[in-house]
C-alpha positions as CSV (number, residue, x, y, z in Angstrom):
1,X,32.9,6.5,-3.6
2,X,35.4,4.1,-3.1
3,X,37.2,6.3,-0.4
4,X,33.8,6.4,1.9
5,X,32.9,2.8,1.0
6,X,36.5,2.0,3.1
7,X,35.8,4.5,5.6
8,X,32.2,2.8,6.3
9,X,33.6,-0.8,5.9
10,X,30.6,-1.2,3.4
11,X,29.9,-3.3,0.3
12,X,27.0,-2.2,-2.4
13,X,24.4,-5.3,-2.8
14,X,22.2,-3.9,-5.4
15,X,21.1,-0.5,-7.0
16,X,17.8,0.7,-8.1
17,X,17.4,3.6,-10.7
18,X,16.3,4.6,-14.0
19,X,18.8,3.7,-17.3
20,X,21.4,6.5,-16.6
21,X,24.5,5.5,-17.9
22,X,25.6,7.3,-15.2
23,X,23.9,5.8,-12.8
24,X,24.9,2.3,-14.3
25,X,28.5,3.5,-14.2
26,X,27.9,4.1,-10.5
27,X,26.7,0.8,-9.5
28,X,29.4,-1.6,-11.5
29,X,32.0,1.1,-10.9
30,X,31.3,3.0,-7.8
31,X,29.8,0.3,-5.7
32,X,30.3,-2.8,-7.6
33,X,26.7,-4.0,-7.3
34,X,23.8,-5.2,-9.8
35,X,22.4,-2.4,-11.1
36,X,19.0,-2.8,-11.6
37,X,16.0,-1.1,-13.4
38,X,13.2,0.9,-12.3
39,X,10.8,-1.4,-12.2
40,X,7.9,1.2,-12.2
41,X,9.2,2.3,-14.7
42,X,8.7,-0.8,-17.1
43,X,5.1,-0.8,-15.8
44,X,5.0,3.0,-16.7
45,X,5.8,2.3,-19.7
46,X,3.4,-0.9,-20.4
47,X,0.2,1.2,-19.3
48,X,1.4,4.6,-21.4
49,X,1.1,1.8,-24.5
50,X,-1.2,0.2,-24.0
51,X,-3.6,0.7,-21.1
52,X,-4.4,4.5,-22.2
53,X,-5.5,3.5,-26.0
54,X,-7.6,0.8,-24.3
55,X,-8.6,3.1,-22.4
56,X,-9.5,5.7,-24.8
57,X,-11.7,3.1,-27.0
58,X,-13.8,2.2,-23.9
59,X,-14.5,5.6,-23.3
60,X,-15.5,6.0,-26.8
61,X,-18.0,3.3,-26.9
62,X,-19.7,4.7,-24.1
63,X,-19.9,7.9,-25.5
64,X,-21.2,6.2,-28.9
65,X,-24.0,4.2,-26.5
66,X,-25.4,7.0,-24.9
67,X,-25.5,8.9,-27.3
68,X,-27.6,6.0,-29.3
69,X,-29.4,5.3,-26.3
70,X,-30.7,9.0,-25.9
71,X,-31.8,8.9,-29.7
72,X,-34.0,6.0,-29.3
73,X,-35.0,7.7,-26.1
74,X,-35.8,10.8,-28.2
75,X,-37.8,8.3,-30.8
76,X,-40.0,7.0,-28.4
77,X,-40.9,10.0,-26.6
78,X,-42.5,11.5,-30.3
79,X,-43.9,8.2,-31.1
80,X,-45.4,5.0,-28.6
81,X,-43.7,3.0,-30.3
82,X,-40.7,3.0,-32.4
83,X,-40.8,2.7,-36.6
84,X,-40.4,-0.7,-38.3
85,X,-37.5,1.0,-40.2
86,X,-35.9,2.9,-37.2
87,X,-32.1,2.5,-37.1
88,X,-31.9,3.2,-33.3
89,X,-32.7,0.1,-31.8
90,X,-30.0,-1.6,-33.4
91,X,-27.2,1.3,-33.1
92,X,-28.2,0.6,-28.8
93,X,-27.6,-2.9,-29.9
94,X,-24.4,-2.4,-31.4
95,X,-23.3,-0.4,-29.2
96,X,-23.7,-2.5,-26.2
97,X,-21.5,-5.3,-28.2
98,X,-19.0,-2.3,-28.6
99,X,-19.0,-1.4,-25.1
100,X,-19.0,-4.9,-23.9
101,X,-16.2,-5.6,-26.0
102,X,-13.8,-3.2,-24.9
103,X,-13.9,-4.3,-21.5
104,X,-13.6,-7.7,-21.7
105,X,-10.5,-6.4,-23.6
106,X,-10.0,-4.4,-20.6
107,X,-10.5,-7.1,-18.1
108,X,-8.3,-9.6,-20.2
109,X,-5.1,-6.7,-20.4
110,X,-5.1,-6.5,-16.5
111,X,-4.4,-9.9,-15.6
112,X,-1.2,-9.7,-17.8
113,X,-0.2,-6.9,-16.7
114,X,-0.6,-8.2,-12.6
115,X,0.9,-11.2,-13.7
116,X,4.1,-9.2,-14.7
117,X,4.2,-7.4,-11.1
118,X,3.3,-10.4,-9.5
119,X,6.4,-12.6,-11.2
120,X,9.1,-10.3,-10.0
121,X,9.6,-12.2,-6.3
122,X,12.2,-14.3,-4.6
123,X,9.2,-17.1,-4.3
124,X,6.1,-18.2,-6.6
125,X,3.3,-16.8,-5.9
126,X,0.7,-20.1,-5.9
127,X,2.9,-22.4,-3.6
128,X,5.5,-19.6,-1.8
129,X,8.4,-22.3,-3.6
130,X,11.8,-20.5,-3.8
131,X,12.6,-19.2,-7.6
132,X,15.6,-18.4,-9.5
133,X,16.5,-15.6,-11.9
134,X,16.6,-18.0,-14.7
135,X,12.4,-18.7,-13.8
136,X,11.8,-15.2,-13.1
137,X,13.2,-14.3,-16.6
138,X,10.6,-16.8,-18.4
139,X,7.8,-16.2,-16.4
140,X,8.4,-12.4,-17.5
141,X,8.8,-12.5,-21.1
142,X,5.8,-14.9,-21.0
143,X,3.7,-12.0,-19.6
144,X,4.8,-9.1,-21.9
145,X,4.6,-11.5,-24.8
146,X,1.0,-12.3,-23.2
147,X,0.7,-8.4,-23.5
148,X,2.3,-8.1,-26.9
149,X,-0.3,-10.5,-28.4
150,X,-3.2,-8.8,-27.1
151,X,-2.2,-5.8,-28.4
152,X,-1.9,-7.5,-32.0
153,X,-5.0,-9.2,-31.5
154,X,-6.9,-6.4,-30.5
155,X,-5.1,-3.7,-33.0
156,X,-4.3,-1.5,-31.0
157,X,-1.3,0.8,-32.1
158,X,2.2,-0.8,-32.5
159,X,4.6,-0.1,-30.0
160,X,7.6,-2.2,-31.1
161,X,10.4,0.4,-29.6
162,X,8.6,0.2,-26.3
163,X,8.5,-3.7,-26.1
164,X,11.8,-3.3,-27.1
165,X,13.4,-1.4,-24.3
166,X,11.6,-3.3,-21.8
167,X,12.3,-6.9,-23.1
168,X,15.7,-5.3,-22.8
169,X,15.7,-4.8,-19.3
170,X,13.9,-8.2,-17.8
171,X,17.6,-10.2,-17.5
172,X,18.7,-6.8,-14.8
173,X,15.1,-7.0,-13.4
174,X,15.3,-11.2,-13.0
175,X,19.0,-10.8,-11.8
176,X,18.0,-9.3,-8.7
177,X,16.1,-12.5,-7.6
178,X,19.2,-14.7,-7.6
179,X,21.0,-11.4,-6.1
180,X,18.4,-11.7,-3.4
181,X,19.0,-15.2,-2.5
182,X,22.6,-14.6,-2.4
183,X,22.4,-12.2,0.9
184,X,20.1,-14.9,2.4
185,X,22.5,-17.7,2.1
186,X,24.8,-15.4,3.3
187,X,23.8,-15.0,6.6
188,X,22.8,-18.6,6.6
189,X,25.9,-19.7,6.1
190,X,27.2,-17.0,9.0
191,X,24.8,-18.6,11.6
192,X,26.5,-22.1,11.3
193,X,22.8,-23.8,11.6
194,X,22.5,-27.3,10.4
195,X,21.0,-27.9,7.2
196,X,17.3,-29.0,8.3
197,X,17.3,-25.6,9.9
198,X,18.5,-23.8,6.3
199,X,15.9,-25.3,4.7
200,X,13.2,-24.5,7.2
201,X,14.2,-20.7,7.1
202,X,14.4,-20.7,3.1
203,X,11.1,-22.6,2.3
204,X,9.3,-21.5,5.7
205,X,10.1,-18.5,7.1
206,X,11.1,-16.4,4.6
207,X,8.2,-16.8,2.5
208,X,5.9,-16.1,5.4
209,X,7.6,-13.1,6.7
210,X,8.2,-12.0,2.9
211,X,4.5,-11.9,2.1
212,X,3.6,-10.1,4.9
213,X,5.8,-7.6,4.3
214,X,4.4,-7.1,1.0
215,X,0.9,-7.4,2.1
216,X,1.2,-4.5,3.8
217,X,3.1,-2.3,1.6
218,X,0.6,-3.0,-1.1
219,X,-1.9,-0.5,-2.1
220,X,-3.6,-2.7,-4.9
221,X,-6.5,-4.1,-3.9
222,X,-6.5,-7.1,-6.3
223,X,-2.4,-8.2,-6.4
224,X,-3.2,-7.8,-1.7
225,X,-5.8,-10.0,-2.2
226,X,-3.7,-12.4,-3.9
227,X,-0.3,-12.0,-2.1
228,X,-2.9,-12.2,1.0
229,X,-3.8,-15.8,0.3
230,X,-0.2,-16.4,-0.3
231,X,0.9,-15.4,3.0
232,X,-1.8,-17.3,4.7
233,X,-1.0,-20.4,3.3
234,X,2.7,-19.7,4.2
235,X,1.8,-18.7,8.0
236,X,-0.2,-21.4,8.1
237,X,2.8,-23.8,7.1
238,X,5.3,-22.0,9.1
239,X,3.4,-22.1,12.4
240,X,2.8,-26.1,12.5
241,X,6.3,-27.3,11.6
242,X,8.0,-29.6,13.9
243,X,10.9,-26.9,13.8
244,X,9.0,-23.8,14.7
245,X,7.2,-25.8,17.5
246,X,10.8,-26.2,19.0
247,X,11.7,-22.7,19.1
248,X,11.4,-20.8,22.1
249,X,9.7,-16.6,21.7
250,X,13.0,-15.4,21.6
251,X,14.6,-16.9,19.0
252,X,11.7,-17.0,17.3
253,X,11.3,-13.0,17.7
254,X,15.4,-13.2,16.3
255,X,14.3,-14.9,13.4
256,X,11.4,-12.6,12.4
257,X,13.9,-9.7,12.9
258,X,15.8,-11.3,10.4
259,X,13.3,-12.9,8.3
260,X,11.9,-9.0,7.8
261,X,15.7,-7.3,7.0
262,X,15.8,-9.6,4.1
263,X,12.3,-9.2,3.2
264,X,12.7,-5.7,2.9
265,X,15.9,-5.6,1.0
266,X,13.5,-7.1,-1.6
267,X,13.5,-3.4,-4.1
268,X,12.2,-3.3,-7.0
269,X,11.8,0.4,-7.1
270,X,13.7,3.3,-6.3
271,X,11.2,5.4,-4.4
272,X,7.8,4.2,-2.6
273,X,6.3,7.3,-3.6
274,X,5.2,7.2,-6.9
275,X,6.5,10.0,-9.5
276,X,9.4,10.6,-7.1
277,X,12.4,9.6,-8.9
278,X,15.4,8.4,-7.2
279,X,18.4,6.2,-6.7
280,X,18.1,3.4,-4.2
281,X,21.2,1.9,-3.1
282,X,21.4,-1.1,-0.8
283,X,24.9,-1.4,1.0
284,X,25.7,-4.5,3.9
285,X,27.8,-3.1,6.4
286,X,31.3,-5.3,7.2
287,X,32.1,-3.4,10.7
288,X,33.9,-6.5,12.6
289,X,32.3,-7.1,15.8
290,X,29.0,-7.9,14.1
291,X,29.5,-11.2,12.9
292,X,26.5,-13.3,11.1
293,X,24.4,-10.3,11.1
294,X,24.2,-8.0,8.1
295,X,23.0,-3.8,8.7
296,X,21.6,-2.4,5.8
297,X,21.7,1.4,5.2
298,X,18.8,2.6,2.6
299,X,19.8,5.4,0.8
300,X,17.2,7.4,-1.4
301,X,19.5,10.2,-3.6
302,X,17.3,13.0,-5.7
């Protein structure tokens, strides 16, 4: 590794994979990068918990109601009207409570569980405001503990060894925000700009260009809706600054370019293509002749 990591004049930035020690040993060792956790995976393992037992119960319940519901129907087809002592009104009733029950226990779980995708960014998702690792690790533990509680709450069965192994793995998962915003400054610091033109890329442009990245490559209807509104707001604040006016289309076309490479070196998993298991590996190329301008080479390895 180290002999074609000369030969390529490259560096590793980050490393996406399951918890292979082998796989660790390559990042720290082979490529001397963050190695960082699946992070489908940790969601994988959430919904395997938790999501299928709630799931189960809701399914259940609707099993129990119509089944109640056809023996009242049965009732009042031998009779035109039910008995004063007939059970089968009030086993509908109960279970419609039952039902209605289960998913607003549904409907409670999956808000935590969109919360805990929609932490993991280099920006907050209600204001687009830059965030740290440090952020990114409370704002996670407050949504599986979030989780946790429901779970308790609502009895479902204890899964102590799964909360376990992924509380275990939020300070690699945060750790690549702050990894993130290391690259960025990187090449800020590379283009010599002054600093009102740092800020306006940091709290500006890379937020817009960052959302609509993710916009795109989002499949969930709910968490697009949201990072939607997101990258309006953002577009919207990027395209009437007094900095953005100034630029002429070319520059400004240099800066998307940019804007998107960095928005896209965002990973969080290590295949697109879910069930595919992989290793991601981000490397920045050092070839000299290309200053202030990093190449990324995405590697997928099955």
């Amino acid at each position: 590794m180290e002999e074609r990591r000369t030969a390529l004049r490259t560096g590793g930035r980050s490393l996406v994979s399951d918890r292979a020690k082998a796989l660790i040993q390559l990042a720290a060792q082979g490529l001397e990068c963050l190695s960082m956790p699946d992070f489908f995976h940790v969601l994988h393992e959430l919904l395997k918990s938790y999501a299928l037992p709630m799931g189960q119960r809701l399914h259940q319940a609707r099993k129990q109601l119509e089944a109640a519901e056809h023996a009242l129907a049965s009732r009042l087809e031998r009779t035109s009207r039910a008995p004063a002592n007939s059970q089968a009104p009030a086993a509908v009733e109960a279970s419609r409570t039952e039902v209605q029950r289960c998913e607003e226990v549904h409907s409670t779980y999956r808000p935590h569980l969109a919360a805990l995708s929609l932490t993991l960014h280099p920006f907050t998702l209600h204001d687009s405001t830059p965030q740290t690792s440090a952020q990114g690790h409370h704002r996670l533990h407050a949504a599986i503990d979030a989780i946790a509680l429901l779970a308790q709450e609502q009895q479902l069965p204890a899964r102590p060894a799964t909360l376990k192994k992924v509380r275990h793995q939020v300070p690699a998962l945060a750790a690549l925000v702050d990894f993130w915003w290391a690259g960025g400054e990187q090449d800020l610091a590379q283009a010599a700009i002054s600093a009102p033109w740092k800020t306006w890329a940091r709290e500006l442009l890379l937020p817009w260009v960052y959302w609509e990245h993710h916009v795109a490559h989002t499949r969930c209807a709910r968490r697009k809706a949201q990072m939607r509104q997101a990258w309006e707001a953002a577009q919207t604040a990027f395209h009437t600054h007094a900095l953005t006016l100034r630029l002429p289309g070319q520059a400004l076309e240099e800066w998307h370019t940019w804007a998107a490479q960095q928005g896209q070196a965002f990973q969080r998993a290590s295949s697109a293509v879910a069930g595919r298991n992989g290793v991601l590996a981000q490397l920045h190329h050092n070839q000299r002749g290309l200053p202030k301008r990093r190449y990324k080479v995405w590697t997928i390895l099955h």
